[in-house]
N, C-alpha and C positions, 0 to 999 in steps of 0.2 A: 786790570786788563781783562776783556774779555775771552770768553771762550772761542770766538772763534778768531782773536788775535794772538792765542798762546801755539807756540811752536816748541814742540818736543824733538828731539834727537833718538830714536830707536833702534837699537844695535841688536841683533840677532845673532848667536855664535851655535858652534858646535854642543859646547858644553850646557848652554839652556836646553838645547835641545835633547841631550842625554836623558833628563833629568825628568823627561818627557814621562806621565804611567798614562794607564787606563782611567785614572782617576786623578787625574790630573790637565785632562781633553781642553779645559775651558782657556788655555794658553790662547788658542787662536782669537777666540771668543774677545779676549782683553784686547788684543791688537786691531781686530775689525772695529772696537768699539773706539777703538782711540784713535784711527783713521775718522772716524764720522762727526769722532762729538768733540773734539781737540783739530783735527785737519792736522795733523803728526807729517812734520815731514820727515818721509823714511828716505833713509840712505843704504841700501841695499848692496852687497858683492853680488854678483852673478850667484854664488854657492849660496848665500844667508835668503836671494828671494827665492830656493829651489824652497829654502827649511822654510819659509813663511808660509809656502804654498801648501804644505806638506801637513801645516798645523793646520791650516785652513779645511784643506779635506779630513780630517780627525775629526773634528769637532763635526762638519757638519756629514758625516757618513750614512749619516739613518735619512738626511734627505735626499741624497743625491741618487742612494741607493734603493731609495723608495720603501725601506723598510717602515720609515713614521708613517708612511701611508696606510701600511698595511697593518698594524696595531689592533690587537683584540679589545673591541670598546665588552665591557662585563656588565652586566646587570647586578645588582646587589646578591642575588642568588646563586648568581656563576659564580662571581667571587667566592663566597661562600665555600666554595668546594675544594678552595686552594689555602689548604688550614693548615700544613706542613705535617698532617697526619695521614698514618696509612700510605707510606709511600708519593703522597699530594706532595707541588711546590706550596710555598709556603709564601704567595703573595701580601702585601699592602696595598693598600690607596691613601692618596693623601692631596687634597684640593684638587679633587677627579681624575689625577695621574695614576696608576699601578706598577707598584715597584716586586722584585723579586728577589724576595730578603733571605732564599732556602740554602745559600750556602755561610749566611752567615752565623757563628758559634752562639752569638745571643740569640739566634730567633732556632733552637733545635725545637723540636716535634710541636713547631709551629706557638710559639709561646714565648714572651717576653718578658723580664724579669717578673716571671708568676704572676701575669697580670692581663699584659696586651696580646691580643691571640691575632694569628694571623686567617686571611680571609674576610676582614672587613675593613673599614672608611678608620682611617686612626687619624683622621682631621682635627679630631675635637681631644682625642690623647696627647696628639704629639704639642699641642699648644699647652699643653700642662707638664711636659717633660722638664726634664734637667739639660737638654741637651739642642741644638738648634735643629730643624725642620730639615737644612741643605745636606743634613748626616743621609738622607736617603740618595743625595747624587751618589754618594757609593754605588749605588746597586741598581742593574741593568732594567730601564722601564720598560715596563711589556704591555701596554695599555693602556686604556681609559677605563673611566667610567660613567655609564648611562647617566645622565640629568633626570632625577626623578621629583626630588623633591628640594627646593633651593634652601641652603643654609644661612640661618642667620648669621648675617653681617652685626660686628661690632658696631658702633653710629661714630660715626666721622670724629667726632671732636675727641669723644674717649680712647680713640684708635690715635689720635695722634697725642695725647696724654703720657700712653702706654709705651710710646715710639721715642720720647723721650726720656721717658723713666720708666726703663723696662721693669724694673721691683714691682714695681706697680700689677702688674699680670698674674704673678708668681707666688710673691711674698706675703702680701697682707695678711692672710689668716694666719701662715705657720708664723710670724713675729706675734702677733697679737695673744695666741692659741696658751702659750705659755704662763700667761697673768692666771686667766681665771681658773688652770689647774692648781696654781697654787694657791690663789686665795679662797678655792674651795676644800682645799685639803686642809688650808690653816685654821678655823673655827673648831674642826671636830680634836684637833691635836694642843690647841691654848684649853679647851674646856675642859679638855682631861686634862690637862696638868691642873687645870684651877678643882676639879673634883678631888685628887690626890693629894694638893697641898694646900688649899685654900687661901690662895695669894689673890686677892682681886683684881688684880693687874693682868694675867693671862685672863679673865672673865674679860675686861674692859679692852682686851688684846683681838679675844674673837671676833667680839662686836665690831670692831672698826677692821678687821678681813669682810665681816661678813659686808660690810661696807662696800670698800673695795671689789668683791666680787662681783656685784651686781654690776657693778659700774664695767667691770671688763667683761665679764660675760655678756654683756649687750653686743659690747664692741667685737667681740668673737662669733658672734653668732651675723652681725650686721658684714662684715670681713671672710663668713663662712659663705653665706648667698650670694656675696661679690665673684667671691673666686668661681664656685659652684656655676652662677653664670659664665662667668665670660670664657673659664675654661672649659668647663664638661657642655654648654647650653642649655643650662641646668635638665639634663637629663637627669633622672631617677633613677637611683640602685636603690638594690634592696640593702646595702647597710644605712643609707642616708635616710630609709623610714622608720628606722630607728634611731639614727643618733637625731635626726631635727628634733622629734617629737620630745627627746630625754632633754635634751637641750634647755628645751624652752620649762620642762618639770623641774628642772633645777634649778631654773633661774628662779620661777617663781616659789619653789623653797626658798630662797635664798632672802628675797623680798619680803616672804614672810615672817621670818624667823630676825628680819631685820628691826621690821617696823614692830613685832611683838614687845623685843629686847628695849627698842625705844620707849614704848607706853607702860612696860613694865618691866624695869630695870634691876628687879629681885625675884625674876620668874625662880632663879635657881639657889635662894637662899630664904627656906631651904627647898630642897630637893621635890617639891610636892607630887599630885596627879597632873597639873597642867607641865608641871616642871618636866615629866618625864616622856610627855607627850613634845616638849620640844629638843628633850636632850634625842630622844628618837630622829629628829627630824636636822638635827644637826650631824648626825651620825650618820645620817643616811646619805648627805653629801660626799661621803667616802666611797659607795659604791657606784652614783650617778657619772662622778666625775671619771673614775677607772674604766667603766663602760664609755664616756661618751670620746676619753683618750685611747682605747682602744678601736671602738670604729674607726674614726681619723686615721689611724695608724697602718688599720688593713686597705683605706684605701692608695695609701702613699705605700705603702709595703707588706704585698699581700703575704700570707703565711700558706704556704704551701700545703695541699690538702690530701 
């Protein structure tokens, strides 16, 4: 059946109406919409089309009253000034809209779990949150924002990828992110037991991590510039010119200390000059990987400063 041959039955009572908040406005919004795109045939008391009437002017108040007209369009600069410090509200923006987030307990003295400050564009935060974009209907809009510089659009087909398999956005690097800490932690931990106890088996144990490692470290780092796009636009921090750069030094330890172990498969028996030049360089994986699991970390969960 088509849409415009379905017919609904819409009953309106006291009790929906109760139930009515401030944040809960978009009640009319449903039913306007379901008169137009369904053609709803409504059966109304006198009293239930006072209440339709009633949702009706709720929802649309900021037109009728001409307040959306009047709305403070902000320059990135104005913005700027409303950072929830020093007595400031404590605005957002978000796809050019401006919201006012100052009475709420997560956003005190302008700051969002030690991270998101308020006073600028969280377009590009709020699509890497934990949480969905329509959390800001909460909070009363008080503007726009000037069109200064147009933001990149996702490209159609990966937007619709995404749309179907939201993981997809979100996920890849932190599922992936896990391999290669641990097969870089595994080489320096099988060699020391093979130094200790001279069992060849944790030797020929590192070897096939250190394997492994390269192999997911690729994938981690290919799953890092994924995300890094689509959700920040790969804008630059200052911890990401450190963690890409260790990144990529690790991997290529990793590589080398691989292909070494292959062409000479008794670097460490015994213990020689070149021996210790690799037991260095396998050891040294322990502090790459700590540092490069630590960046990640502060930008998912900053530490308070």
């Amino acid at each position: 059946m088509s849409r415009q041959g379905q017919k609904l039955r819409l009953e309106i009572s006291y009790e929906s109406i109760a139930s009515l908040t401030k944040d809960e406005h978009k009640y009319g919004t449903w039913i306007i919409d379901c008169i137009r795109v369904y053609r709803v045939n409504l059966r109304f008391s006198k009293e239930n089309f006072y209440l339709f009437f009633v949702c009706f002017l709720i929802n649309n108040h900021d037109k009728f009253s001409g307040k959306e007209s009047l709305m403070k369009e902000f320059s990135v600069e104005e913005l700027a000034k409303y950072n929830g410090q020093n007595g400031n509200p404590a605005y957002v923006a978000y796809r050019g809209d401006v919201y006012d987030v100052s009475n709420s307990k997560l956003w005190r003295n302008g700051m969002h779990m030690k991270r998101h400050h308020a006073g600028r564009n969280l377009t590009t935060d709020i699509q890497a949150a934990p949480h969905e974009p329509d959390i800001l209907d909460r909070y009363p809009k008080v503007g726009t924002v000037k069109k200064e510089v147009e933001e990149p659009q996702v490209p159609a087909a990966l937007a619709g990828v995404i749309k179907k398999y939201p993981m997809l956005q979100r996920h890849p690097h932190p599922m992936t992110v896990h391999f290669p800490i641990a097969f870089a932690f595994s080489p320096p931990v099988f060699i020391f037991l093979y130094l200790i106890t001279g069992i060849k088996s944790f030797e020929v144990t590192a070897f096939h991590c250190l394997g492994a490692g390269i192999i997911f470290t690729a994938v981690a780092i290919a799953t890092g510039f994924y995300t890094w796009w689509l959700n920040y636009l790969a804008r630059m921090m200052t911890v990401l010119k450190k963690k890409i750069p260790l990144a990529f030094v690790m991997l290529t330890v990793e590589i080398t200390l691989f292909i070494w172990r292959l062409k000479v498969p008794e670097i460490l028996d015994p213990v020689g000059g070149s021996g210790l030049i690799f037991l260095v360089l396998v050891f040294a994986l322990l502090p790459m990987i700590t540092l490069i699991g630590w960046y990640g970390a502060s930008i998912t969960f900053p530490v308070e400063k």
